[in-house]
C-alpha positions in Angstrom: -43.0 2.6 21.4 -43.0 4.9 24.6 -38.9 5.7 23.5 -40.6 7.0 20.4 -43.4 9.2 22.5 -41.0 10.3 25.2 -38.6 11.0 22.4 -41.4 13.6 20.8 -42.2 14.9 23.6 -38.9 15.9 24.5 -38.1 17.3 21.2 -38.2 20.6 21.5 -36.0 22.5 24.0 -35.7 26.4 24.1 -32.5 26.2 25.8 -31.7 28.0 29.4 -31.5 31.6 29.9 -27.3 31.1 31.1 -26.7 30.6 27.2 -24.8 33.7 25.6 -26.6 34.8 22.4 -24.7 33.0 19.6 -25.0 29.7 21.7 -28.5 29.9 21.8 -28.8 31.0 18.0 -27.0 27.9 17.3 -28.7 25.9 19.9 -31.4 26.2 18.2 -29.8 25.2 14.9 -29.2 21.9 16.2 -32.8 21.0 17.5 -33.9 22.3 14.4 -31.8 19.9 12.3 -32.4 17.0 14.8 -36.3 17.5 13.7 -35.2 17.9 10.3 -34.0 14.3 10.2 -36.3 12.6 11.8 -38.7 14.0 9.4 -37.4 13.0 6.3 -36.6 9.5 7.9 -40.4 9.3 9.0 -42.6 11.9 7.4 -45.1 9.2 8.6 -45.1 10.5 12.3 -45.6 13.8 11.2 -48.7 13.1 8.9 -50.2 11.4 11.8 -50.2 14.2 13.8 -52.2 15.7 11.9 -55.3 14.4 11.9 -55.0 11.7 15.3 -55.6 13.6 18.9 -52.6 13.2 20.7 -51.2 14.7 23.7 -48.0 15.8 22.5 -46.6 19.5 23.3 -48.2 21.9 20.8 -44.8 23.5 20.1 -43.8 19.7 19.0 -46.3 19.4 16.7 -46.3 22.8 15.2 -42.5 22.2 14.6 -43.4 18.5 12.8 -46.0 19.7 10.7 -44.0 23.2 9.5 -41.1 20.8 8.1 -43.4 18.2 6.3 -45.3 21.4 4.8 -41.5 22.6 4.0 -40.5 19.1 2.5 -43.6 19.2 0.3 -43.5 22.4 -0.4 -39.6 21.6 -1.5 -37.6 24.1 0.5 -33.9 23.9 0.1 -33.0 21.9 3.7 -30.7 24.3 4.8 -33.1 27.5 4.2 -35.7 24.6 6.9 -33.3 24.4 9.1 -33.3 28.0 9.9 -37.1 28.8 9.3 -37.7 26.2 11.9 -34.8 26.9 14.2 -36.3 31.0 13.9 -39.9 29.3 15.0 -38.1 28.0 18.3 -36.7 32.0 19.0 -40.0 33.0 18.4 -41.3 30.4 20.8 -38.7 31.2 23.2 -39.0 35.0 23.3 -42.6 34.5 23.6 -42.7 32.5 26.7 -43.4 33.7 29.8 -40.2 33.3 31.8 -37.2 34.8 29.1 -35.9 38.1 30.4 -37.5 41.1 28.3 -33.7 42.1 27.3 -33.2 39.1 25.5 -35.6 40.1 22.4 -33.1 42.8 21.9 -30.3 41.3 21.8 -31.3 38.8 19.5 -32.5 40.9 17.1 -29.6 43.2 17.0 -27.4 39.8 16.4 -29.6 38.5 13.7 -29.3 42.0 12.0 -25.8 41.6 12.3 -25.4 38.7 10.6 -27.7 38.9 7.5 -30.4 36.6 9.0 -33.2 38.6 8.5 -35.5 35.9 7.2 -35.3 35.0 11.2 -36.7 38.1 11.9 -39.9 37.1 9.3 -40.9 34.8 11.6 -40.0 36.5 15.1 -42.8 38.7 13.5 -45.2 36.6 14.1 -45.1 35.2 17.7 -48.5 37.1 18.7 -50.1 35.2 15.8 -48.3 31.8 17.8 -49.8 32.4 21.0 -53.4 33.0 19.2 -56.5 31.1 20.8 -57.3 31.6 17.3 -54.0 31.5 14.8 -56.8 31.0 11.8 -57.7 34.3 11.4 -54.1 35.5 10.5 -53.1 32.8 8.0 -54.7 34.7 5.0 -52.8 38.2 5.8 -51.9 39.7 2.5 -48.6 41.0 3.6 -47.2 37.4 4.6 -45.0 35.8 2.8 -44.5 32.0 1.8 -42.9 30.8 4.4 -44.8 32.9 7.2 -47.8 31.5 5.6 -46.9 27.8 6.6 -45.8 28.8 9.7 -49.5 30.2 10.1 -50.5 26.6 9.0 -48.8 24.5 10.7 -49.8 26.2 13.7 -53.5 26.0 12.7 -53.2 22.1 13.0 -51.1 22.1 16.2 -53.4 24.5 17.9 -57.1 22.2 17.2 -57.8 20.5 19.6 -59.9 17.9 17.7 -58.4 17.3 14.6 -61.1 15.1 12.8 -62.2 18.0 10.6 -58.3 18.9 9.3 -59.6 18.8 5.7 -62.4 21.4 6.0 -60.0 23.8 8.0 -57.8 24.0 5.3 -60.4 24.0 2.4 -61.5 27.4 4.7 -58.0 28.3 4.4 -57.1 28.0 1.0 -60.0 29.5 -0.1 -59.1 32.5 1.8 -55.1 32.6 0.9 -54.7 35.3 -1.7 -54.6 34.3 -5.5 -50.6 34.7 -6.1 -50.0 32.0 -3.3 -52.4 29.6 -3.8 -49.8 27.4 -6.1 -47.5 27.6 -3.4 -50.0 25.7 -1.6 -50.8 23.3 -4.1 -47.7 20.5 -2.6 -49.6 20.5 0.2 -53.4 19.2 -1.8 -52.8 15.6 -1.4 -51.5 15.4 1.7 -55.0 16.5 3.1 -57.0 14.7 0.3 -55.9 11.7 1.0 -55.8 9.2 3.3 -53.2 9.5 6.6 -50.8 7.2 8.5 -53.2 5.9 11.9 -56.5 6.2 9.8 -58.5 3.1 9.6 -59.2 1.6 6.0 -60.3 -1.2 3.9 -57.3 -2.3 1.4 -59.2 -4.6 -1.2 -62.3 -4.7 0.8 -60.3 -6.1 4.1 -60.7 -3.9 7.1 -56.8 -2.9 8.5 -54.6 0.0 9.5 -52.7 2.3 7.2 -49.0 2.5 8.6 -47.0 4.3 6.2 -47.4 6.1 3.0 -45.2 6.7 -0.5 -46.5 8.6 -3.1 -48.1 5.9 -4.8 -48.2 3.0 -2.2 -49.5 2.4 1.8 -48.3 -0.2 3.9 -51.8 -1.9 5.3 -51.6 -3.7 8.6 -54.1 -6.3 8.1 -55.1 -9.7 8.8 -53.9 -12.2 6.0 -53.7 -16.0 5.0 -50.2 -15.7 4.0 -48.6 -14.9 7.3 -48.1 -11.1 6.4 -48.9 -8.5 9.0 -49.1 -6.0 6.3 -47.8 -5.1 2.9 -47.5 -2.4 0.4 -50.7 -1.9 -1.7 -51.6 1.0 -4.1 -53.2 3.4 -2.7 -55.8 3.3 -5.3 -56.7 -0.1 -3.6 -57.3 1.8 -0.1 -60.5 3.1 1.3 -61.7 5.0 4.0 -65.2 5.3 3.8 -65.3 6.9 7.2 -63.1 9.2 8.5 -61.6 7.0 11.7 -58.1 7.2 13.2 -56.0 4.3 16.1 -55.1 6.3 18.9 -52.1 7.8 18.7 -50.2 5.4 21.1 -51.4 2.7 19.2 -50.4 3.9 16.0 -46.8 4.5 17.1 -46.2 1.4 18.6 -47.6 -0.3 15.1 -44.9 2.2 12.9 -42.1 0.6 15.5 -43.4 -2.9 15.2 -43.2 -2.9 11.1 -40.2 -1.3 10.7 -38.2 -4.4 9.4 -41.6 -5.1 7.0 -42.2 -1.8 5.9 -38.4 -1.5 4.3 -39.0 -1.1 0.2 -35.8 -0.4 -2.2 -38.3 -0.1 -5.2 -40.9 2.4 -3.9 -41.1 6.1 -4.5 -40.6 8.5 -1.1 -43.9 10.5 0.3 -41.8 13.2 -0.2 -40.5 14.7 -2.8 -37.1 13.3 -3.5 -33.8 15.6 -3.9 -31.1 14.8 -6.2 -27.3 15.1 -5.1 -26.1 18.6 -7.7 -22.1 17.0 -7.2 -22.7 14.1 -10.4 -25.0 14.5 -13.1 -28.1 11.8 -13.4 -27.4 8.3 -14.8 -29.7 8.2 -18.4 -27.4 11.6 -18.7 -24.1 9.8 -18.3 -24.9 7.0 -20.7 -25.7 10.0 -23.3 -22.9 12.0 -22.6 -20.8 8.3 -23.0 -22.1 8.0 -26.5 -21.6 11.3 -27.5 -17.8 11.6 -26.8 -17.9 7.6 -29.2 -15.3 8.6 -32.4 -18.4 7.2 -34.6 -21.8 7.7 -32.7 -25.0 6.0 -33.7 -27.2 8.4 -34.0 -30.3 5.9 -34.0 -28.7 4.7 -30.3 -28.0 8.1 -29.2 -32.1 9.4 -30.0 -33.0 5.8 -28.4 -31.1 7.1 -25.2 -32.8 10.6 -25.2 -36.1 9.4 -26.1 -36.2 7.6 -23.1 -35.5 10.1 -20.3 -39.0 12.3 -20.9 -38.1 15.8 -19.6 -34.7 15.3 -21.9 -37.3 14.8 -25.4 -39.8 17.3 -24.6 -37.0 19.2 -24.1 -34.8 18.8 -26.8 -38.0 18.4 -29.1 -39.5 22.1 -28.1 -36.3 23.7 -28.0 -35.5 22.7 -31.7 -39.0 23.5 -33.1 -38.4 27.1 -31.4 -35.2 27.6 -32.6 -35.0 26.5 -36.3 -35.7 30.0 -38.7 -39.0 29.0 -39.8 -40.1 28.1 -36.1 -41.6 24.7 -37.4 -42.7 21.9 -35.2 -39.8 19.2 -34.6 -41.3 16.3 -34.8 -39.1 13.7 -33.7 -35.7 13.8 -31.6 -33.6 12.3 -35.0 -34.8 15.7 -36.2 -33.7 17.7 -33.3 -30.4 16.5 -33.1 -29.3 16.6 -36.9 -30.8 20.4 -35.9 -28.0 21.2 -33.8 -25.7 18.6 -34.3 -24.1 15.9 -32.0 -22.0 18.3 -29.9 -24.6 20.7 -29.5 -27.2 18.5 -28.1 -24.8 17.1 -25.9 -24.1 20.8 -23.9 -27.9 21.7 -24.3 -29.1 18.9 -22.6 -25.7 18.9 -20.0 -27.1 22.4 -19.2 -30.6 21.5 -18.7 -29.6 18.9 -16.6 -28.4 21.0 -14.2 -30.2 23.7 -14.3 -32.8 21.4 -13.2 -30.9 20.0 -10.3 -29.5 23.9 -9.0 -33.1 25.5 -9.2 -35.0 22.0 -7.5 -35.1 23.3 -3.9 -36.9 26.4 -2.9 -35.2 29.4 -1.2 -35.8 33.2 -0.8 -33.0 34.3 -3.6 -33.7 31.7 -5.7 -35.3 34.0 -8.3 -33.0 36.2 -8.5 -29.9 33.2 -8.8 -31.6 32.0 -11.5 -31.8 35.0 -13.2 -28.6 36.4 -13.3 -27.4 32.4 -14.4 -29.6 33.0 -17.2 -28.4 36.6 -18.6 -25.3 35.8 -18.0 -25.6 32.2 -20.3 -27.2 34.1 -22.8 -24.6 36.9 -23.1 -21.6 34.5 -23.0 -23.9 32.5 -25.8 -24.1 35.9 -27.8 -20.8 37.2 -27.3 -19.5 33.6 -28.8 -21.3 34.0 -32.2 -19.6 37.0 -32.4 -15.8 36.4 -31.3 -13.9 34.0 -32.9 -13.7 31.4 -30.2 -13.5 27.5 -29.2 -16.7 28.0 -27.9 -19.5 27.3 -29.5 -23.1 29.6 -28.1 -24.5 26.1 -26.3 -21.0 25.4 -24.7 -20.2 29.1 -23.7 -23.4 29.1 -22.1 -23.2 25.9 -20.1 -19.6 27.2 -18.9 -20.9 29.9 -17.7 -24.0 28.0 -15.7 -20.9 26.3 -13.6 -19.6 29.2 -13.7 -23.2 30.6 -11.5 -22.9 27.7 -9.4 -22.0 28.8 -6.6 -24.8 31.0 -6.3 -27.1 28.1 -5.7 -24.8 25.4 -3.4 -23.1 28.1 -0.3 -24.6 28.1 2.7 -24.9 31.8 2.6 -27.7 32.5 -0.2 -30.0 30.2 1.1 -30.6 32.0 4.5 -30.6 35.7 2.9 -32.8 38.0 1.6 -30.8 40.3 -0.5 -28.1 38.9 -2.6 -24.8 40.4 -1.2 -23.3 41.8 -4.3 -19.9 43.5 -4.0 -20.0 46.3 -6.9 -16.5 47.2 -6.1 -14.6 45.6 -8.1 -16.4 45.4 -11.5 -14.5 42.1 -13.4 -13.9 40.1 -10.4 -16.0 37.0 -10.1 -14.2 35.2 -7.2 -15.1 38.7 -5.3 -18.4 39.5 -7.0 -20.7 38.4 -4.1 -19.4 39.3 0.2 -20.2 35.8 1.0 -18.5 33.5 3.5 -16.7 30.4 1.9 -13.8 28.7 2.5 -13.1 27.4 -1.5 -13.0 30.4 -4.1 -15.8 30.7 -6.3 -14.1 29.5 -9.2 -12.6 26.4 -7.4 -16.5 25.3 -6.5 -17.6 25.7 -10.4 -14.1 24.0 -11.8 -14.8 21.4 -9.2 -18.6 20.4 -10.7 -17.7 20.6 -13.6 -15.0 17.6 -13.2 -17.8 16.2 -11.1 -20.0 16.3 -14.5 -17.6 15.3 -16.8 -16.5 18.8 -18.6 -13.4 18.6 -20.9 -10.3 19.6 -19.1 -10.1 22.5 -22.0 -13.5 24.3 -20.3 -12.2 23.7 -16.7 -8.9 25.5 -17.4 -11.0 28.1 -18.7 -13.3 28.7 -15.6 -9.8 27.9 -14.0 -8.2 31.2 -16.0 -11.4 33.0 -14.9 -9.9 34.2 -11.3 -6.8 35.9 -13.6 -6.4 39.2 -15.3 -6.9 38.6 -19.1 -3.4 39.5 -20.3 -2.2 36.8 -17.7 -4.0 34.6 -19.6 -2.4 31.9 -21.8 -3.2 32.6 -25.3 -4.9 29.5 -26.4 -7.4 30.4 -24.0 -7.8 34.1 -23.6 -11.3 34.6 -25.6 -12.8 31.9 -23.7 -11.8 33.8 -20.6 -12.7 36.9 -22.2 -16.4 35.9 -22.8 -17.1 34.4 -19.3 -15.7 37.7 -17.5 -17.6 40.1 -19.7 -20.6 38.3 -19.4 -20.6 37.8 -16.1 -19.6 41.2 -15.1 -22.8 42.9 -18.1 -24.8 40.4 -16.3 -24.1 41.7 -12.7 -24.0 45.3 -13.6 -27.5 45.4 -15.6 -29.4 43.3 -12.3 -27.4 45.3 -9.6 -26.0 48.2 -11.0 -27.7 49.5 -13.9 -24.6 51.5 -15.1 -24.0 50.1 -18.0 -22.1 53.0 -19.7 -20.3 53.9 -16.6 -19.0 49.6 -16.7 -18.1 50.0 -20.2 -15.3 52.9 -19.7 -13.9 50.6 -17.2 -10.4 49.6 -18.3 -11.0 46.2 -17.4 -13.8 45.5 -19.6 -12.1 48.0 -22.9 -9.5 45.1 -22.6 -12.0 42.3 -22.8 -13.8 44.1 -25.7 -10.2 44.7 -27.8 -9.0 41.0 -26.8 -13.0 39.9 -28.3 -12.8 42.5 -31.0 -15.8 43.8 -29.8 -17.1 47.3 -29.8 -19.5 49.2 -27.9 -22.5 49.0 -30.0 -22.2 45.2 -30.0 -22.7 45.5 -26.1 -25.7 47.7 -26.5 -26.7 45.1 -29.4 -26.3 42.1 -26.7 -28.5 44.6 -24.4 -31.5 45.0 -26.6 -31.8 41.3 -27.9 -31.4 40.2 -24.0 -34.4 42.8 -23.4 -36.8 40.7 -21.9 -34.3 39.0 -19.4 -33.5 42.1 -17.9 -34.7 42.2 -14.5 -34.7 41.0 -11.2 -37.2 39.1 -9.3 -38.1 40.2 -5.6 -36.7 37.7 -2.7 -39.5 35.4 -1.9 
């Protein structure tokens, strides 16, 4: 237990003033990751600060309480790690014994290296060293992430924390309106009961020690020999709003570690899933769809049990067919599109869902130029005559958009680095740091989620001019370039005309037999697509 306190405790270092600038920068990289892990291994500990009095640092527990708000909040773990390792600069700079140079410098190397959501947050150390930090959290010119920096440092700064859940009902109430579903993660985490508080579980008085999003482990007395066990937490009450000291609660955590361990349970927070292999049910569908004779009976019993694949399949279909009639069963949907189809539509959804799960600032404007560009290459193929069908052009071209959501690089930016040099290039498209090519990362994934070899050659061709292209393959190519490139231009650009007297793209059109008007057809019926989000 006191290797745990003295642990917290010494969590957070600033680092000495001997450190060059990019040592310190990543310096603080690495304490910020270090508190990035333990969180996710015990959100528990971080919870608990928030409500028991403890005498831990308040930088410590402004740091512990930002990356649970983060975690709930679901921001991508790389975009964390720099919010939080930005909070420890801002600490730093603020404190009483850094030179008054140093801020300079630091600034000038964030500028010069894109990390201006650093600077966001370097904004704000005023606000930090605030008797009272409350009165700036509901600033309309903050944005998310400044917001629950505010937060967390409302709950590190009181020094009694028994009324936590009337602070932030206060709070809320005066957040402005377009961030007040931002906020909404963070709703049951201070409506419901805490690691350390003191409960009755089935009317027997005991100690909440851990929490899942469904279950708490209870310590509590017991005729079967149990310290504690997993209950629902609809079974747990806490009539009274009483916490363990925070010592006690601590050395409790350590004791149950062993007893609290549960394969079956759900994580408090929200869990991630890996983007390198698509999800299980989705295997199993995409195994029975490449059967020579597929059941269809089997195949809509395999669909109709993942839920978000039938509500999707079954919406999609009743919006799609020419008389816009409700679909009302997935046999119906799939006879719809046919067997092929389905099985690229729901490949793409798939994924879609697993690129777009994490917050980061870009990630509005990612997902919208994925989805222009799917829905040119989908329009582009009803019109050539190509292997690809509008469903499999356009899930080619999402691995194609891939990397936009996996580098490093675009999670810790706030303006997407486009490169509008060289207009038909999509290896070169972004000025982004990576040591694979673009097209190696999406060729890659889509191995990973078991695309034919036929579409990975194709993404493979991609990074070649089009006459260089094997035949068998050139339209393919063809459509992924010219929609990528239309795509890029109308979000970035806007020069459409000037793009289409590129010689470049006059090649793609003659080797699609597609003329100009067809482009300005694609425009128009891709109308309401046409824009790009701000950076959150």
């Amino acid at each position: 237990m006191s290797d745990i306190i003295s642990t917290l405790k010494r969590l957070v270092q600033l680092g000495n003033t001997e450190l060059s600038v990019e040592q310190r920068i990543n310096h603080w990289l690495k304490i910020a990751k270090r508190i990035l892990t333990l969180v996710n291994a015990n959100p528990a500990l971080a919870a608990a600060t928030l409500h028991i009095d403890n005498d831990l640092p308040k930088d410590t527990q402004h740091l512990l309480l930002l990356t649970l708000f983060g975690k709930l909040c679901r921001l991508n773990d790389h975009y964390l790690q720099h919010v939080l390792a930005s909070l420890l600069a801002s600490l730093w700079l603020s404190s009483k014994g850094t030179p008054s140079d140093q801020t300079t410098n630091i600034i000038r190397f964030l500028r010069k290296h894109n990390l201006s959501i650093w600077l966001d947050i370097i904004k704000l150390q005023k606000a930090f060293r605030s008797d009272k930090p409350i009165n700036y959290v509901a600033d309309i010119r903050l944005n998310m992430v400044q917001r629950l920096c505010l937060l967390a440092n409302v709950f590190a700064t009181k020094t009694k924390k028994a009324d936590y859940r009337e602070v932030f009902t206060q709070i809320v109430l005066r957040l402005p309106a377009h961030h007040r579903h931002l906020i909404a993660p963070l709703i049951n985490l201070f409506n419901g009961v805490l690691p350390g508080a003191k409960v009755y579980a089935n009317g027997v008085p005991g100690a909440l020690v851990d929490i899942q999003q469904n279950h708490g482990y209870v310590f509590m007395l017991s005729q079967d020999d149990e310290d504690g066990k997993w209950l629902p937490l609809s079974s747990i009450r806490s009539p009274v709003s009483l916490s363990m000291p925070f010592e006690h609660f601590v050395a409790l955590y350590t004791d149950t570690a062993t007893a609290r361990v549960n394969h079956g349970g759900t994580p408090f927070l929200p869990s991630t899933f890996a983007i390198q292999h698509p999800p299980k049910a989705l295997i199993t569908i995409i195994d029975e769809l490449q059967k020579r004779d597929v059941d269809i009976e089997q195949l809509c019993e395999k669909i109709e049990s993942v839920p978000t694949f039938n509500h999707f399949l079954m919406h999609t279909a009743s919006q799609d067919n020419r008389l816009q009639l409700p679909v009302k069963s997935i046999k119906q949907a799939v006879l719809t599109y046919g067997i092929e189809r389905v099985g690229d539509m729901l490949i793409q959804f798939a994924l879609l869902e697993r690129l777009t799960q994490n917050q980061f600032p870009l990630m509005g404007m990612c997902k919208q130029l994925t989805l222009l560009a799917c829905s040119f290459a989908s329009y582009f193929a009803q019109l050539a005559d190509s292997k690809f069908s509008p469903q499999s052009a356009a899930l080619t071209m999402t691995f194609v958009c891939t990397p936009l959501f996996t580098l490093p690089g675009f999670k810790v930016s706030r303006a997407l680095p486009v490169d509008l040099s060289k207009a038909v290039s999509i290896n070169s498209a972004f000025k982004v740091k990576s040591d694979t090519p673009w097209l190696a990362i999406a060729s890659e994934l889509a191995g990973s989620w078991h695309q034919s070899s036929t579409w990975r050659a194709v993404i493979h061709q991609c990074s070649k001019v089009s006459m260089d292209v094997p035949k068998s393959l050139q339209k393919e190519q063809a459509i992924l370039v010219l929609s990528f490139a239309l795509a890029k231009a109308c979000l970035f650009n806007q020069d459409i005309y000037s793009l289409l007297q590129d010689i470049n793209i006059k090649t793609l059109l003659n080797i699609l037999g597609i003329r100009r008007d067809d482009v300005v057809n694609a425009l128009d019926a891709n109308g309401s697509l046409l824009f790009c989000p701000l950076a959150q």
